[in-house]
C-alpha positions as a Python dict, from the first residue, in 0.01 Angstrom:
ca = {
    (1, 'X'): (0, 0, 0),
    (2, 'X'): (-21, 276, 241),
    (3, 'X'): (-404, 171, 362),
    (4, 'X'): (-334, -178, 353),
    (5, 'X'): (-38, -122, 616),
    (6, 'X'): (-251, 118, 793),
    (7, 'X'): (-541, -188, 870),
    (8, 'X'): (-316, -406, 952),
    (9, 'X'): (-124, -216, 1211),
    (10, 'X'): (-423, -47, 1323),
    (11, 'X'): (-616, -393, 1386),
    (12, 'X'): (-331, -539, 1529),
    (13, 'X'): (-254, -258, 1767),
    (14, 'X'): (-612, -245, 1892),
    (15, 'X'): (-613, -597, 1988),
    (16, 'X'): (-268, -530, 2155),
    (17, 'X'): (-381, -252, 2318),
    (18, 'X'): (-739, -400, 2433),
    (19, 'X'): (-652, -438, 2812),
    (20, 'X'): (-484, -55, 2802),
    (21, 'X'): (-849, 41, 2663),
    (22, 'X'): (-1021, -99, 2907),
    (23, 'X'): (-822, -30, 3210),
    (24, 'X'): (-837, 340, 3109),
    (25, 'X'): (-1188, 360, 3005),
    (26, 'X'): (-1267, 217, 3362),
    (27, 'X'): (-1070, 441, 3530),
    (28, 'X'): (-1191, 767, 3331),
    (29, 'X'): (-1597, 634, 3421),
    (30, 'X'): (-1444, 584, 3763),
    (31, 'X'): (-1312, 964, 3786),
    (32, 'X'): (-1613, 1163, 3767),
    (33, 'X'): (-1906, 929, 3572),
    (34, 'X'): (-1894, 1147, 3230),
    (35, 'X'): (-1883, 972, 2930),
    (36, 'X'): (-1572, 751, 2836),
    (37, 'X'): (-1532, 903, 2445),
    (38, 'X'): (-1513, 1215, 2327),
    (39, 'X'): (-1617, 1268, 1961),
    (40, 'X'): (-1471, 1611, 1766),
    (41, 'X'): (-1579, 1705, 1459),
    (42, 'X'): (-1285, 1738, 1159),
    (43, 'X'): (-1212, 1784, 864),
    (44, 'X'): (-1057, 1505, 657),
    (45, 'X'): (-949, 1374, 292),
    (46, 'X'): (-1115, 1561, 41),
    (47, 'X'): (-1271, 1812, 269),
    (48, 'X'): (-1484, 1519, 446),
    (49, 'X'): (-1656, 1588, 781),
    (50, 'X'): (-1581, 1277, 995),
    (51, 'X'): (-1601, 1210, 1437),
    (52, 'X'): (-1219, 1185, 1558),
    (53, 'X'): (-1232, 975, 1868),
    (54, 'X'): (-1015, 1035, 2184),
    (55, 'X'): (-1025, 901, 2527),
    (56, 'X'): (-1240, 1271, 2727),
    (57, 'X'): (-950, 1443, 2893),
    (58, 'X'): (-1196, 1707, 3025),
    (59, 'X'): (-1495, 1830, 3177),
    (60, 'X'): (-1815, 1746, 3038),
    (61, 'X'): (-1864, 2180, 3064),
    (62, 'X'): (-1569, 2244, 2848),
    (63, 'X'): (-1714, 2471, 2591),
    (64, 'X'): (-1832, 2687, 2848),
    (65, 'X'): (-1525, 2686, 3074),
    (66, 'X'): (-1344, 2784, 2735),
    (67, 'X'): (-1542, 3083, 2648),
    (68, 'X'): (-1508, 3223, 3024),
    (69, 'X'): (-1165, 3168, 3032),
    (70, 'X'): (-1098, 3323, 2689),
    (71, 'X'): (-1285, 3603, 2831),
    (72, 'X'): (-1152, 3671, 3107),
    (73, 'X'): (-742, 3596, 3007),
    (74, 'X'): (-630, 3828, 2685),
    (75, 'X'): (-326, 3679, 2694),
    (76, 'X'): (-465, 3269, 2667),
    (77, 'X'): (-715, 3455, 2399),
    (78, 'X'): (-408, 3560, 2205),
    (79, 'X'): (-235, 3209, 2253),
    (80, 'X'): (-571, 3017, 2155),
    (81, 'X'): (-621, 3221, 1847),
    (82, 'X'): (-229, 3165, 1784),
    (83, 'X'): (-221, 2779, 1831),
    (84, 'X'): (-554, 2643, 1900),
    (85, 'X'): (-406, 2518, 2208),
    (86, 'X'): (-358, 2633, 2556),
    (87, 'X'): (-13, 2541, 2795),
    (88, 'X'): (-255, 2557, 3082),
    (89, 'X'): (-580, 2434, 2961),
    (90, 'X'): (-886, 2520, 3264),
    (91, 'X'): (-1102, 2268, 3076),
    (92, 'X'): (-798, 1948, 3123),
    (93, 'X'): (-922, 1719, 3417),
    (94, 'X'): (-596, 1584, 3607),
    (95, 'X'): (-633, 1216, 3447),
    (96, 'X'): (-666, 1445, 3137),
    (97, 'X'): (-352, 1584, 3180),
    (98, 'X'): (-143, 1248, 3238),
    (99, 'X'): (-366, 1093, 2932),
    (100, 'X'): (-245, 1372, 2693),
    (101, 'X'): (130, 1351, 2852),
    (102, 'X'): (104, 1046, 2706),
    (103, 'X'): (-101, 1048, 2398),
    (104, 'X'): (-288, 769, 2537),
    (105, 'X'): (-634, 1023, 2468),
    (106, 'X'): (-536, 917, 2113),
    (107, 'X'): (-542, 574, 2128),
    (108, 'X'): (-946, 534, 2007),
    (109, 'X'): (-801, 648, 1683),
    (110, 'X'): (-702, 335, 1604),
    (111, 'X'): (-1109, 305, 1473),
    (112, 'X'): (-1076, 626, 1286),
    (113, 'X'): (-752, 464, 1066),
    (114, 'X'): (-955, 108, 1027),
    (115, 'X'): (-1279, 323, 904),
    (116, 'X'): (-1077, 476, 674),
    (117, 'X'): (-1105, 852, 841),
    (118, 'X'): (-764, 890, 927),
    (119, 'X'): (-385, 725, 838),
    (120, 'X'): (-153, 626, 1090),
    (121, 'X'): (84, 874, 952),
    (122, 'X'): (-16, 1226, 815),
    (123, 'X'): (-84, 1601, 882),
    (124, 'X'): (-304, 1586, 1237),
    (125, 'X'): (-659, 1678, 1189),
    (126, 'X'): (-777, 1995, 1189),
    (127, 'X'): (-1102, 2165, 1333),
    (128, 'X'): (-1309, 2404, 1096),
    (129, 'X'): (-1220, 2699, 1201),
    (130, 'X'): (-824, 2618, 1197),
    (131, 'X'): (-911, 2546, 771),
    (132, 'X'): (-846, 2992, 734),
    (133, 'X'): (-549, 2936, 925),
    (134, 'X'): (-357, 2721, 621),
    (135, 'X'): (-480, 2939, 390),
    (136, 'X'): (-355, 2827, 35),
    (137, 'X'): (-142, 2567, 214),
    (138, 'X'): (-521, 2387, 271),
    (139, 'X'): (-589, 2187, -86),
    (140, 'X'): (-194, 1978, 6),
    (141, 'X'): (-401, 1929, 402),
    (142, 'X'): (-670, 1803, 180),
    (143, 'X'): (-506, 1576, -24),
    (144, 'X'): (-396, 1332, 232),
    (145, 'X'): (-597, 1142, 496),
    (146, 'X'): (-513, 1299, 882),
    (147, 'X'): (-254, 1071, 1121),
    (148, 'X'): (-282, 927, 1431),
    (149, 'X'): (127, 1040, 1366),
    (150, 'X'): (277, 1303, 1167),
    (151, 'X'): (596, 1505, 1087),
    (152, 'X'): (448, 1786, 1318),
    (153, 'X'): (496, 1503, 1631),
    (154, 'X'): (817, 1449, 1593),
    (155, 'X'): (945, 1771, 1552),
    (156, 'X'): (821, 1947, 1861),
    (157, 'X'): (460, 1933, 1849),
    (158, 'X'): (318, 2215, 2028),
    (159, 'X'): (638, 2371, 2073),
    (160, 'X'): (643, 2435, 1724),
    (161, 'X'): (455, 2779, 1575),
    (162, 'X'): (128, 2696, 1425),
    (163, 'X'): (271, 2803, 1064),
    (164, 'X'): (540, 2586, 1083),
    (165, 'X'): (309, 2281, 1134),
    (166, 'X'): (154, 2395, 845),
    (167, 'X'): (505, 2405, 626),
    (168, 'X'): (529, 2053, 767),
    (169, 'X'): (213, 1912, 711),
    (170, 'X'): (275, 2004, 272),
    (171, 'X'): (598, 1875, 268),
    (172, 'X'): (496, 1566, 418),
    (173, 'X'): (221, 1570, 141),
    (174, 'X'): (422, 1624, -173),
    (175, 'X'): (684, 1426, -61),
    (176, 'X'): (530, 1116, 68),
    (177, 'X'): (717, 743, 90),
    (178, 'X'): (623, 438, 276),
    (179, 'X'): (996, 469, 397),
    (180, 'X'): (929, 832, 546),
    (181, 'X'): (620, 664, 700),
    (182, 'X'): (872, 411, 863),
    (183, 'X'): (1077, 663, 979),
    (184, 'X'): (781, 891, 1171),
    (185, 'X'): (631, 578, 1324),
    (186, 'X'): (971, 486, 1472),
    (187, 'X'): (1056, 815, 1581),
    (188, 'X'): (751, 851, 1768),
    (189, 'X'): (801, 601, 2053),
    (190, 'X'): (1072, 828, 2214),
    (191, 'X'): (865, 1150, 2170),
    (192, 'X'): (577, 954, 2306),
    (193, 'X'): (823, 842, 2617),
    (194, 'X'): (979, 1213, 2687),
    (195, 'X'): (635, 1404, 2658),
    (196, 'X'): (811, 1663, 2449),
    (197, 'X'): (590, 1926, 2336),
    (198, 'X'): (322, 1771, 2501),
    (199, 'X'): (25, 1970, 2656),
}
């Protein structure tokens, strides 16, 4: 039940959302002439490998931007190796930044869900090297497909410690419903609309 409602919405929502695609994909060419997508390797069901697709909210240097700045800051060191995140990201263009206010760098996931790689609802997908920081807390991760949507998104997102995300992320897991599913989806649209805990 859960993937069938997860193709549907996802296929209708793409074709819904067809003219948003474009119009941003135009505008992010437009910008500076890097590449629309941006594929990151994560980790999904079952420990599978697969590309998660977002609109690129920065510059095509970004690896190397991140390393300097790491370098250079102790304190965003401290808050990377903390969160995987960064309040004030050097590597965000300034499209980037109103694309993520948004979530609208998302949006490509829409594929991911109809390929089967990720859920509309579920723990958000993790990197490699974030896999250490669930520790035993991984295998529940593991056992569900990643959302576009989770528990961790309406709660605060990155306002919210990294192992509290985690806490979230099992007892979404062991205590999954289609009705909980429901009641994320719905509850997204006003996080989506406030930016809370966006960055």
């Amino acid at each position: 039940m859960k993937r069938f409602v997860d193709v549907t919405v996802a296929l209708l929502a793409l074709i819904l959302f067809l003219p948003l695609f474009a119009f941003f994909a135009a505008l992010i060419k437009w910008s500076d002439g890097g590449p629309v997508f941006y594929v990151h390797r994560r980790i999904g069901y079952a420990a599978r490998p697969f590309g998660c697709l977002k609109f690129r909210t920065m510059v095509p240097n970004g690896d190397e931007i991140l390393r300097d700045y790491l370098h250079s800051d102790s304190t965003a060191a401290r808050e990377w190796a903390e969160t995987r995140k960064l309040k004030r990201d050097p590597r965000v263009t300034e499209l980037g930044i109103l694309l993520r206010k948004l979530s609208i760098d998302e949006l490509p996931q829409l594929i991911n869900v109809i390929r089967g790689d990720m859920s509309l609802v579920g723990p958000r997908p993790i990197v490699p090297e974030e896999a250490r920081m669930y520790g035993e807390e991984l295998q529940a991760y593991l056992r569900s497909r990643p959302g576009l949507t989770g528990a961790w998104q309406v709660s605060g997102r990155s306002d919210q410690s990294y192992a509290k995300r985690v806490w979230m992320d099992r007892q979404y897991v062991e205590h999954w419903s289609l009705w909980r599913d429901v009641v994320i989806i719905v509850k997204t649209v006003p996080v989506l609309l406030t930016t809370r805990g966006s960055y």
